[in-house]
C-alpha positions as CSV (number, residue, x, y, z in Angstrom):
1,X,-18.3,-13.8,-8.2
2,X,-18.8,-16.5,-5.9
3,X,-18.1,-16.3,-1.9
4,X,-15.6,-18.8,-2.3
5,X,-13.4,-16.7,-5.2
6,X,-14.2,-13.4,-3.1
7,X,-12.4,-15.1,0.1
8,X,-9.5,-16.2,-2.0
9,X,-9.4,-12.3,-2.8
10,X,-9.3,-11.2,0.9
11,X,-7.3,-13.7,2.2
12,X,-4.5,-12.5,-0.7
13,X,-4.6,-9.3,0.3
14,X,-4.5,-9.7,3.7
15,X,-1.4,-11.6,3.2
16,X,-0.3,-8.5,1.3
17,X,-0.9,-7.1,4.2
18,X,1.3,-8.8,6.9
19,X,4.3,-8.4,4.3
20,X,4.1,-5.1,3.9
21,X,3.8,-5.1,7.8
22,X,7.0,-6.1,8.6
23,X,9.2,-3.0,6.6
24,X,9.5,-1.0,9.1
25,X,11.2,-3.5,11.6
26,X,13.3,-4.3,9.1
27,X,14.0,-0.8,8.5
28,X,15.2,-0.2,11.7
29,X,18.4,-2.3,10.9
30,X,19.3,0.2,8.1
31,X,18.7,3.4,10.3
32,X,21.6,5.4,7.8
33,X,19.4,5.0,4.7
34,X,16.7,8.1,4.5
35,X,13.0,7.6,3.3
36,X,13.8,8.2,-0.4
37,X,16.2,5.8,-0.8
38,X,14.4,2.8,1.2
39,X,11.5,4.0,-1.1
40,X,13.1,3.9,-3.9
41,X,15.1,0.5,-3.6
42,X,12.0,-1.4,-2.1
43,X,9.3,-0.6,-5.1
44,X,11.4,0.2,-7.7
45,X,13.5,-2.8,-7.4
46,X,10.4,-4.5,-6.7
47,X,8.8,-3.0,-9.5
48,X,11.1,-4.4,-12.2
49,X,11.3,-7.6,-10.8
50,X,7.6,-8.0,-11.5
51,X,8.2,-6.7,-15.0
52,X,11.0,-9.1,-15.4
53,X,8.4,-12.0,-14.3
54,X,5.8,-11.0,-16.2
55,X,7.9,-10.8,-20.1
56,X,6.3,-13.5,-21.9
57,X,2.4,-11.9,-21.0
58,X,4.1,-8.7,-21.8
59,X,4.7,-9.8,-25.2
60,X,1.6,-11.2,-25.8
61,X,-0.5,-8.1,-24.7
62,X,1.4,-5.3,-26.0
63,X,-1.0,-4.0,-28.2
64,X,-3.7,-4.2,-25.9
65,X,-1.3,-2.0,-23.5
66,X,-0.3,0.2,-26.7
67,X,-4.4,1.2,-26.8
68,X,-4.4,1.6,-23.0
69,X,-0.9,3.3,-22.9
70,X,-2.6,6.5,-21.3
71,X,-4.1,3.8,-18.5
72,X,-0.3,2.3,-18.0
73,X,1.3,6.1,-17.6
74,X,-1.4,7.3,-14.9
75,X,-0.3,4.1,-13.1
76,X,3.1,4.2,-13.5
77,X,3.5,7.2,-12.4
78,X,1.3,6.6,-9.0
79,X,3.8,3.9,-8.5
80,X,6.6,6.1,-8.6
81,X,5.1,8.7,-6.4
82,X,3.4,6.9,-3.8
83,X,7.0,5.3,-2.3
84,X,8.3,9.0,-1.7
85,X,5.6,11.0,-0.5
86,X,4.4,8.2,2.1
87,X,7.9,7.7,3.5
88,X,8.7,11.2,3.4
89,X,5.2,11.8,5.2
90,X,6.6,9.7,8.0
91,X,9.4,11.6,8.1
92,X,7.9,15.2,8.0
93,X,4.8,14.6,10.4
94,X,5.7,11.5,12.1
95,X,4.9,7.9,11.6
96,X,1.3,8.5,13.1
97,X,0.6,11.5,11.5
98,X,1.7,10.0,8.1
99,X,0.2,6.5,8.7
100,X,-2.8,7.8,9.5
101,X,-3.2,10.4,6.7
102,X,-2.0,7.9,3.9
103,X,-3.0,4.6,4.7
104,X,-6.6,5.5,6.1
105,X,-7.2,8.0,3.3
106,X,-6.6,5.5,0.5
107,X,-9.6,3.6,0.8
108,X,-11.4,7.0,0.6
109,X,-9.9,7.9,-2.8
110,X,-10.6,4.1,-4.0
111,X,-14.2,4.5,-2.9
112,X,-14.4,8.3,-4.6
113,X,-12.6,6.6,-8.0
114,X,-14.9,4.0,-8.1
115,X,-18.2,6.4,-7.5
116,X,-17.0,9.3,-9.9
117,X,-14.9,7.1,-13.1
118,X,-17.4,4.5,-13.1
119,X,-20.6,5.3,-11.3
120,X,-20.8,2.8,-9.1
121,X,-22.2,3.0,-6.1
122,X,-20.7,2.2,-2.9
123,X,-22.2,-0.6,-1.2
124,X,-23.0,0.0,3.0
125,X,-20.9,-3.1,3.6
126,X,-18.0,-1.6,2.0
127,X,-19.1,2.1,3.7
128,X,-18.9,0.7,7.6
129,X,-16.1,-1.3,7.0
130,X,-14.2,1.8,6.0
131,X,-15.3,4.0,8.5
132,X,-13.8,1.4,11.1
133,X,-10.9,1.0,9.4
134,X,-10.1,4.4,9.6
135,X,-11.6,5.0,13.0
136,X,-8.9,1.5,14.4
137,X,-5.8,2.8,12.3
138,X,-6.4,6.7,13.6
139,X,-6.5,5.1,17.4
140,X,-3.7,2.7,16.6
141,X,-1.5,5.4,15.3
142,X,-2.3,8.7,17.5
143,X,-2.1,5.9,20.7
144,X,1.8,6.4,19.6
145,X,1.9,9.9,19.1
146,X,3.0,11.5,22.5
147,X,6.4,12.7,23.0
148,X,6.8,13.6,19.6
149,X,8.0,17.5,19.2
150,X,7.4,17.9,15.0
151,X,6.8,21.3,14.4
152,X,3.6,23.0,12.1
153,X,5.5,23.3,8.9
154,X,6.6,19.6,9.3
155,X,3.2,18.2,10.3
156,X,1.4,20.2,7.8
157,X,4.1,19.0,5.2
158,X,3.8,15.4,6.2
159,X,-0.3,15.4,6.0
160,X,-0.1,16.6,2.5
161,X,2.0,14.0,1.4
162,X,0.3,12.0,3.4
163,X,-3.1,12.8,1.1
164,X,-1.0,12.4,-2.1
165,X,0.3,9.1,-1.1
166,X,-2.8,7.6,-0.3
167,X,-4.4,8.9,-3.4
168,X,-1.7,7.9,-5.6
169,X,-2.2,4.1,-4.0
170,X,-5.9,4.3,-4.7
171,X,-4.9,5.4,-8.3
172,X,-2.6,2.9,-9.2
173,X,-4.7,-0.1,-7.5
174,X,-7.2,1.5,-9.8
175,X,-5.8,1.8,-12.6
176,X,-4.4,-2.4,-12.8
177,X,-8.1,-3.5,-11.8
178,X,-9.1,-1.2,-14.9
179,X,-6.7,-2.9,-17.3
180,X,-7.6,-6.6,-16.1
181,X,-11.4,-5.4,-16.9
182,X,-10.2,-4.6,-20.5
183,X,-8.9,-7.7,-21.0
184,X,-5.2,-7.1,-19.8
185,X,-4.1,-10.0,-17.7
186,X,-3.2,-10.0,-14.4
187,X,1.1,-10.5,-15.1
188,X,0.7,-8.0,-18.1
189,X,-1.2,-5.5,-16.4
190,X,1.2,-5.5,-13.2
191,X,4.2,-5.9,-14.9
192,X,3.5,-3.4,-16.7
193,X,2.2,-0.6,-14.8
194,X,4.9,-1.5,-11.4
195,X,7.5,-2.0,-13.9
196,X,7.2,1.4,-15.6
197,X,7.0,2.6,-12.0
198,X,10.5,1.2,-11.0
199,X,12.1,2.2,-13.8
200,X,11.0,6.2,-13.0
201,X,12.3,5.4,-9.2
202,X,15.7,4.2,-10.4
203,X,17.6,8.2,-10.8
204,X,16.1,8.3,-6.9
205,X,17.8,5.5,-6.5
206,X,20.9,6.4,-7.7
207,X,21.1,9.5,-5.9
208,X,19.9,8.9,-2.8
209,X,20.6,5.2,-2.2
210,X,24.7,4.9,-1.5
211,X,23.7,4.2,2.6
212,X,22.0,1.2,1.6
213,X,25.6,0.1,-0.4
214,X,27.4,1.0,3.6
215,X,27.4,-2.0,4.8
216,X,25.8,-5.9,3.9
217,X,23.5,-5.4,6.8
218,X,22.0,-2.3,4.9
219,X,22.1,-4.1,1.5
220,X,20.7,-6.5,3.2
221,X,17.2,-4.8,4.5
222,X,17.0,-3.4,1.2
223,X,17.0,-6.5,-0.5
224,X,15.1,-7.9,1.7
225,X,12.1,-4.7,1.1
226,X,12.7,-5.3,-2.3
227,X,12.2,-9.4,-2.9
228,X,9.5,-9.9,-0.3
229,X,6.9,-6.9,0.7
230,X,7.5,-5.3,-2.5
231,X,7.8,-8.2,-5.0
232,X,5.8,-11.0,-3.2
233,X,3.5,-8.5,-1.8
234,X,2.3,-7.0,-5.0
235,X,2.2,-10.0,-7.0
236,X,-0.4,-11.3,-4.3
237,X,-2.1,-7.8,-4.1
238,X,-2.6,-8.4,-8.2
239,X,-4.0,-11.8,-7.2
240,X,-6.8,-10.3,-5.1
241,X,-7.2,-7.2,-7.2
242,X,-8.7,-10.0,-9.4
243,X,-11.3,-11.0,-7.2
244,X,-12.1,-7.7,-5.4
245,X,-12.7,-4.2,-5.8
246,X,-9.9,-2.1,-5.6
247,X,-11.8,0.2,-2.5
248,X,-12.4,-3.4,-0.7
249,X,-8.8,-4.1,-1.5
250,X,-7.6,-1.1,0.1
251,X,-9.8,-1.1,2.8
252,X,-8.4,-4.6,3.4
253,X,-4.6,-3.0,3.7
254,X,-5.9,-1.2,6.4
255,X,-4.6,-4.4,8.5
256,X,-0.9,-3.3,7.7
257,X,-0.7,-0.7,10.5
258,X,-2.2,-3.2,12.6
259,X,0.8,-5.9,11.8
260,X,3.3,-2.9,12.2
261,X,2.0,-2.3,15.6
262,X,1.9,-5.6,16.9
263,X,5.3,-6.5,15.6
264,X,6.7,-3.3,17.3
265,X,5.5,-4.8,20.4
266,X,6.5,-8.1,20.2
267,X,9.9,-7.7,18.2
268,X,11.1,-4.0,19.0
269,X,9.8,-4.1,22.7
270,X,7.5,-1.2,22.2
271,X,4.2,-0.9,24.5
272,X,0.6,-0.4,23.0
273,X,-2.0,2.3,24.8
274,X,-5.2,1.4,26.1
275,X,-6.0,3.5,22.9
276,X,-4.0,1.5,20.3
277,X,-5.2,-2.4,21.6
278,X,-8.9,-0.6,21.1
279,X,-7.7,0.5,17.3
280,X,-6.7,-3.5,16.8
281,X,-10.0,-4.7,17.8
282,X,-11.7,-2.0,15.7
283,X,-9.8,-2.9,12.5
284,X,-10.4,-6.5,13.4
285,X,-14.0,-5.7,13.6
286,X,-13.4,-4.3,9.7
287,X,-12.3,-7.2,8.7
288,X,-15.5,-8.9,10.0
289,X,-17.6,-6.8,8.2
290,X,-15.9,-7.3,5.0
291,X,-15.8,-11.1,5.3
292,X,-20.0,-10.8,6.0
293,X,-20.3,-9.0,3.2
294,X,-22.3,-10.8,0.2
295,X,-20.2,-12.2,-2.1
296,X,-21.7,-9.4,-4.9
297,X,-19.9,-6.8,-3.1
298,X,-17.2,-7.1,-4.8
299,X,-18.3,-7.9,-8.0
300,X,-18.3,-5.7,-10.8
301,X,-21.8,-5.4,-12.9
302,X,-22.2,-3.2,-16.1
303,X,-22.9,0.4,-14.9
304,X,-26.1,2.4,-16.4
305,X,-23.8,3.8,-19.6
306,X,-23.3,-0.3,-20.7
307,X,-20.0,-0.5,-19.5
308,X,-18.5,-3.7,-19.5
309,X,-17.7,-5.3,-15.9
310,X,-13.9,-4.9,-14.6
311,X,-13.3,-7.7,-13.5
312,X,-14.0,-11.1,-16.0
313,X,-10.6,-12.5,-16.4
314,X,-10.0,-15.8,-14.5
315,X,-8.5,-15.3,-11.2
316,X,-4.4,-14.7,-10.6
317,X,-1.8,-12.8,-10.7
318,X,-0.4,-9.5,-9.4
319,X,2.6,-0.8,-4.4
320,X,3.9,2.0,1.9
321,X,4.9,-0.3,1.8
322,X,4.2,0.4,5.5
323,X,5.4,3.3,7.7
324,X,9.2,3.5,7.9
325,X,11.6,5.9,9.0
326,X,10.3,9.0,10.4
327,X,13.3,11.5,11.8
328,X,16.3,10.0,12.9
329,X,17.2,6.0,13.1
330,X,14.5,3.7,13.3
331,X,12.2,3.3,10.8
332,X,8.8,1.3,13.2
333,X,5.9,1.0,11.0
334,X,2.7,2.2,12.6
335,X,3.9,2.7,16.2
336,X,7.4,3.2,17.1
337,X,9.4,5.1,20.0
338,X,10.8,8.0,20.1
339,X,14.8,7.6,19.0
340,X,17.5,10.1,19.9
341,X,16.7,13.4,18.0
342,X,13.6,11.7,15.8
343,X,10.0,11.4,16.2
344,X,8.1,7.7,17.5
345,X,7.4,5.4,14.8
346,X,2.0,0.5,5.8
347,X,3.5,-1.4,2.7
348,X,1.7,-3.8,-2.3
């Protein structure tokens, strides 16, 4: 793939990126609404709006999504998943706990899918861009930590579901880069897998999502998390999942905590450490490193068994989420401050 096609990739995802940035400001204004329901309403609203969009590719795929039904289930399911357990890891262990755990583990699991389902290797580029991602997000988020009082059951709680959400986001990234390389397109292959994914999130959202109904400034936020980081967001994470890897795309989300953090600062009024402006710069240097990379890094070449590549189709088309609520009221991605009786507070 050429330079040009692999920046187009990038530059989608780190788009993605600053969307799914901004839900947990926005939470903040629905502080009644609990983790399961703004998980719920965000991707699995979301999730069927990009089926709805993507019909008319649906039909013309659908037996190439019949043979790869087992492929369209894993994924599904990972959609559904992955909104609970990283919200609910934010609100077990603490926003930086839980964005730590899932958003700087994902790349990990992406990297490990890649390596053990296909055999292919993981380039350096891809190997020091990771290890600063996860190095800038774990000083971004811990910079936040003090004052927090979350005791062992609830941290060790929140990192396990922490490690399932992340891996669950490698999966289902996976898992819509594996159906484009079979020759599922872009709208088909994320319609289908996030819109089987909504649909499994809708009896969560039936049960748990009457606060968001409360009042319009609650149905309000949830729209909102439902039409822009969640629908937008993914579509353009599809986009770049089309000219990327999935472990450089998820390396790339590594921004989102990043966004979070600055927007706390400049929209909630919250302060950044020493420790958290030094996380910024190292993510930033990530992001350096990944657009120096040589444009084959992302490319996809037959492995030793004669696999085809994943990725052939032409480029386009197109799930948190970033950190939300944690205890009590607000709901601060990637940094947030203590509220009365909650801990301080990544999503496509």
């Amino acid at each position: 793939m050429s330079r040009t096609g692999q920046h187009a990739g990038v530059a989608a995802i780190l788009l993605t990126s600053v969307l799914w940035g901004t839900t947990g400001t926005a939470a903040t204004f629905a502080p009644g609404a609990g983790p399961l329901a703004i998980g719920a309403a965000a991707l699995g609203v979301g999730g069927l709006l990009q089926a709805a969009i993507a019909l008319p590719a649906l039909r013309r795929s659908r037996r190439a999504l019949r043979t790869h039904a087992g492929l369209v289930a894993a994924g599904a399911v990972a959609v559904a998943v992955y909104p609970l357990t990283f919200y609910s890891s934010m609100h077990l262990g603490g926003v930086a706990i839980g964005t730590v755990v899932s958003l700087a583990s994902a790349p990990l699991a992406s990297g490990l899918l890649e390596l053990v389902l296909e055999r292919k290797p993981l380039s350096r580029w891809w190997m020091l861009a990771a290890s600063l991602g996860v190095l800038g997000s774990t000083l971004l988020c811990l910079s936040r930590a003090g004052g927090s009082e979350v005791s062992a059951t609830d941290t060790a709680a929140g990192i396990g579901l922490g490690l399932v959400a992340g891996a669950t986001y490698a999966l289902y990234s996976w898992v819509v880069h594996r159906l484009m390389g079979h020759g599922v397109g872009r709208a088909a292959s994320m319609g289908a897998v996030f819109g089987a994914g909504g649909a499994l999130l809708l009896p969560v959202l039936a049960v748990t999502g009457a606060p968001l109904l409360a009042s319009a400034q609650s149905f309000a936020v949830a729209a909102y998390m439902a039409l822009v980081p969640m629908f937008l967001g993914y579509f353009l994470f599809g986009v770049g999942l089309t000219r990327v890897r999935p472990s450089t795309a998820t390396t790339l989300t590594l921004t989102e905590p990043a966004v979070a953090a600055v927007l706390a600062v400049v929209v909630v009024g919250e302060r950044l450490t020493a420790a958290g402006w030094t996380g910024l710069a190292v993510i930033a240097a990530a992001l350096v490193v990944l657009a120096l990379a040589p444009a084959n890094v992302g490319d996809h070449r037959p492995t030793a068994t004669g696999q085809a590549p994943l990725v052939q189709a032409p480029p386009v088309q197109a799930p948190p989420l970033e950190a939300l609520p944690v205890q009590a009221p607000p709901y601060e991605a990637s940094a947030g401050r203590a509220s009365a009786g909650g801990t301080p507070d990544g999503r496509p």
